[in-house]
C-alpha positions in Angstrom: -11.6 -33.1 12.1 -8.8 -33.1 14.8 -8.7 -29.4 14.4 -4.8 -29.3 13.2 -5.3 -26.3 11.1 -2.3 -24.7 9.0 -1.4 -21.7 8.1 0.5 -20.8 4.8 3.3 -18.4 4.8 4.8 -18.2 1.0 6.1 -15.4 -0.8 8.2 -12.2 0.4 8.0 -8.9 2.1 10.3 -6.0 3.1 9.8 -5.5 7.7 10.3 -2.3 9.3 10.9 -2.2 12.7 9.9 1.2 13.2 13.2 2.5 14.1 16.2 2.5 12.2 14.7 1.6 8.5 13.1 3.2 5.5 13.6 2.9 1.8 15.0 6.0 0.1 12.5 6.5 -3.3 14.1 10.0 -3.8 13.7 10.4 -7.9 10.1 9.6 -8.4 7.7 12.2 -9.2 4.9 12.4 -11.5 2.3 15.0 -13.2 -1.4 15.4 -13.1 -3.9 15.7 -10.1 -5.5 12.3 -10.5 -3.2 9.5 -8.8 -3.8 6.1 -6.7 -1.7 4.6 -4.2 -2.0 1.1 -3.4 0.3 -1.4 -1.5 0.1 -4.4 1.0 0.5 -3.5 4.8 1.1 -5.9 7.8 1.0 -2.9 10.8 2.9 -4.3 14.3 2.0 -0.9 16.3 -0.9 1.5 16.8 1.4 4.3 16.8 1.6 7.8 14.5 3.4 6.4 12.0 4.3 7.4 7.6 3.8 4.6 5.2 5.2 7.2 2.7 6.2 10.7 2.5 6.3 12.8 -0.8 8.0 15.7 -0.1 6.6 17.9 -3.7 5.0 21.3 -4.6 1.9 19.9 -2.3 3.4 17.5 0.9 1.6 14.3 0.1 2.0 11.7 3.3 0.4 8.2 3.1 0.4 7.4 6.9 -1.1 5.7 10.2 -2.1 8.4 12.1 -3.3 8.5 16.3 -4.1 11.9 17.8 -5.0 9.7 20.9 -8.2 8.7 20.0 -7.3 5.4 18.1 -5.1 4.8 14.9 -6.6 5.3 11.5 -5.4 5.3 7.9 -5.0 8.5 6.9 -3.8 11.2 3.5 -2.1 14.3 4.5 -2.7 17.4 2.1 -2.3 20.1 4.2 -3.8 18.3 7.3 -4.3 14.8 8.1 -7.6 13.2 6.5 -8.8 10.2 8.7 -10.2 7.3 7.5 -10.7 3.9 8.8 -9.2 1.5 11.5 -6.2 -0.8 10.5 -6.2 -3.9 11.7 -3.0 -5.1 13.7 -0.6 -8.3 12.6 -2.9 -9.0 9.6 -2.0 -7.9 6.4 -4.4 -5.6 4.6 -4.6 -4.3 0.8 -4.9 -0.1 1.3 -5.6 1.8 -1.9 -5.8 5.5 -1.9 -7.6 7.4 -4.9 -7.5 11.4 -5.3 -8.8 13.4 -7.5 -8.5 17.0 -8.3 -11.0 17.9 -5.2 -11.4 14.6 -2.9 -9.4 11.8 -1.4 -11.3 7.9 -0.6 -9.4 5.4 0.8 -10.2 1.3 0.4 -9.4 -1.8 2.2 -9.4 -5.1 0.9 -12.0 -3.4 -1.6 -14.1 -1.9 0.8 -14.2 2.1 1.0 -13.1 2.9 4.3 -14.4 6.1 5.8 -15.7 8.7 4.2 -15.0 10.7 0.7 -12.8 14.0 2.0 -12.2 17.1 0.6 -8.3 18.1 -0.3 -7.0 21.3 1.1 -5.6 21.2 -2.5 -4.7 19.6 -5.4 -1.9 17.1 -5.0 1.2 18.3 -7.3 3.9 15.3 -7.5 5.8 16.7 -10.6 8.9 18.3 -8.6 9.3 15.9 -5.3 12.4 16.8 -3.3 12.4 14.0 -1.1 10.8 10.6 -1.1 10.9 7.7 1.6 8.7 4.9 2.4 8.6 3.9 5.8 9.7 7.2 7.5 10.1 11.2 6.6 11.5 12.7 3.6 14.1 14.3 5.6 15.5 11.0 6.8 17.6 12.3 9.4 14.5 12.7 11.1 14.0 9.4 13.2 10.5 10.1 14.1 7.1 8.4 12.7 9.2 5.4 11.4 6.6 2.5 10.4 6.5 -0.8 12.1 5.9 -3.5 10.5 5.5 -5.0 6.9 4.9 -3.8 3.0 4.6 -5.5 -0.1 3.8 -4.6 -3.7 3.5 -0.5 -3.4 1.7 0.5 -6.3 1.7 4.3 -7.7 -0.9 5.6 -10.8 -0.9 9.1 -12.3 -4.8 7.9 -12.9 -7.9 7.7 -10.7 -8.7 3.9 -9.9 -12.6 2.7 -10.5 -14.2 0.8 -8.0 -14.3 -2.2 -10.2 -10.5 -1.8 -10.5 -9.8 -1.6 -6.7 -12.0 -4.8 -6.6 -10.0 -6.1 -9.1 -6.9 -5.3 -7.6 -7.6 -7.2 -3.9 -9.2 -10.0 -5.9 -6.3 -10.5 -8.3 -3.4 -10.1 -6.7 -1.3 -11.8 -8.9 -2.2 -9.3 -11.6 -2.0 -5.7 -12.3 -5.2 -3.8 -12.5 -4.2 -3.2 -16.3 -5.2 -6.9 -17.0 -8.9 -6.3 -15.8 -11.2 -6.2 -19.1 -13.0 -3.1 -19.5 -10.9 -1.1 -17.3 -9.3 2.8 -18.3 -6.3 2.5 -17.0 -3.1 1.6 -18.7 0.6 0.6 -18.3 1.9 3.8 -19.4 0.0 5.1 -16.0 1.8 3.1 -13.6 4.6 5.2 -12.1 6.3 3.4 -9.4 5.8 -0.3 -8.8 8.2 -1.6 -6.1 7.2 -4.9 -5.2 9.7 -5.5 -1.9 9.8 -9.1 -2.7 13.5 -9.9 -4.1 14.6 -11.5 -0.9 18.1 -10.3 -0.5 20.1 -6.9 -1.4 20.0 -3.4 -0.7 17.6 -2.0 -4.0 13.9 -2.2 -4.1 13.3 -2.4 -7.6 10.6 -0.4 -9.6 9.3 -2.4 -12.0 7.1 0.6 -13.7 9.5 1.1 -16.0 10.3 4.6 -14.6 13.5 3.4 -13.3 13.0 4.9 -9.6 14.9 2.1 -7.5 14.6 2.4 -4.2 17.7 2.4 -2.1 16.9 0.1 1.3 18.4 1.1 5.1 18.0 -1.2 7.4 14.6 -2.9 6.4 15.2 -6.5 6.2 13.2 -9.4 3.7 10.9 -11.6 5.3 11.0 -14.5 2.8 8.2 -16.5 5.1 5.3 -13.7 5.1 1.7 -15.1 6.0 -0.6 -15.4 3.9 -2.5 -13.2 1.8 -5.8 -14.0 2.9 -7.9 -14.7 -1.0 -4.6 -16.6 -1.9 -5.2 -19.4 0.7 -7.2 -22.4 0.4 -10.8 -22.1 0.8 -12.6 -23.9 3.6 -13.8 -27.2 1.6 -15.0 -30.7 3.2 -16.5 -33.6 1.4 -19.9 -33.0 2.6 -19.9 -29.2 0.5 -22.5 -29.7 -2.2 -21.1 -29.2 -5.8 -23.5 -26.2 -6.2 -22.1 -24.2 -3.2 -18.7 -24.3 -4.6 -17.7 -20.9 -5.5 -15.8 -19.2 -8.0 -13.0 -17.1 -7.8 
């Protein structure tokens, strides 16, 4: 009652400072036309900035993009396609979903924007290049990202909606855990979770062996809060049958 709120900071994460680091994914590629992307951002800046760029057949570029009318999440493919506002020093959880013919993207399980139209089918299966955090060509300084990532996720599949609300929900689990759900281990691809604290590999844990090799991004081993992990508001005056279930 004395208003002596806390906050909880638990866990780990991989900071960019928008600069000088990047984490160097070259190796990873994939086939098919169906994919989703999803990973854990903390954005510090409202610049133009990549979260990831896939230099293959078809430039793929998972970014933060600002033509000067605002920053917005946004899926390159042959042209930037804009989505919603990200919110600064908060984390978020961002999935993109493509298909063959259109791109949505979702965050914290809420489509953000509108459903776009590629330019053309995405085609990972021979990526020269592939950083997070900056260009493929890394000796290109420019569009570094600034701030925090945790838990990048890549699928060769196309996502459900109940899977992407399965996914912000459960974020202790993979989406393969939900019951009922199509997709499958053998579609994860990359999995690098950014969250073992010390040394110079971000680790894929898909299986597909595509370590990433880290320059200059450092941990933060005292990240805030994910926002459905912390406790919920409780007092003793809540009655029993407003209690809700996670």
């Amino acid at each position: 009652g004395n208003n002596n709120v806390g906050e909880l900071f638990t866990g780990k994460a991989l900071e960019f400072d928008g600069s000088n680091d990047y984490v160097n994914t070259t190796g990873f590629e994939m086939s098919g036309t169906s994919a989703t992307f999803a990973f854990w951002i903390y954005p510090k800046d409202t610049a133009y900035q990549f979260v990831m760029d896939l230099d293959g057949t078809v430039r793929t570029i998972l970014g933060l993009f600002n033509g000067g009318s605002g920053q917005v999440f946004a899926f390159f493919n042959f042209g930037f396609k804009q989505f919603g506002t990200p919110t600064q020093n908060q984390w978020q959880r961002v999935v993109f979903r493509v298909n063959a013919t259109t791109v949505e993207c979702y965050v914290d399980g809420v489509k953000s924007g509108s459903t776009l139209a590629l330019t053309s089918s995405i085609d990972l299966s021979t990526v020269g290049n592939s950083v997070i955090g900056g260009r493929f060509d890394t000796s290109n300084t420019g569009n570094r990202f600034d701030g925090s990532l945790s838990d990048f996720q890549i699928y060769n599949a196309y996502w459900s909606t109940d899977d992407i609300a399965y996914d912000y929900a459960n974020p202790q689990n993979l989406v393969t855990d939900r019951s009922g759900t199509s997709i499958g281990l053998s579609n994860l691809k990359a999995y690098w979770a950014m969250s073992e604290g010390k040394g110079s590999l971000a680790y894929d844990s898909s299986g597909e062996g595509n370590n990433g090799t880290i320059t200059g991004a450092t941990y933060e081993v005292v990240q805030p809060r994910i926002p459905q992990l912390g406790m919920m508001n409780w007092a003793k005056s809540t009655p029993v049958s407003d209690e809700v279930t996670l």
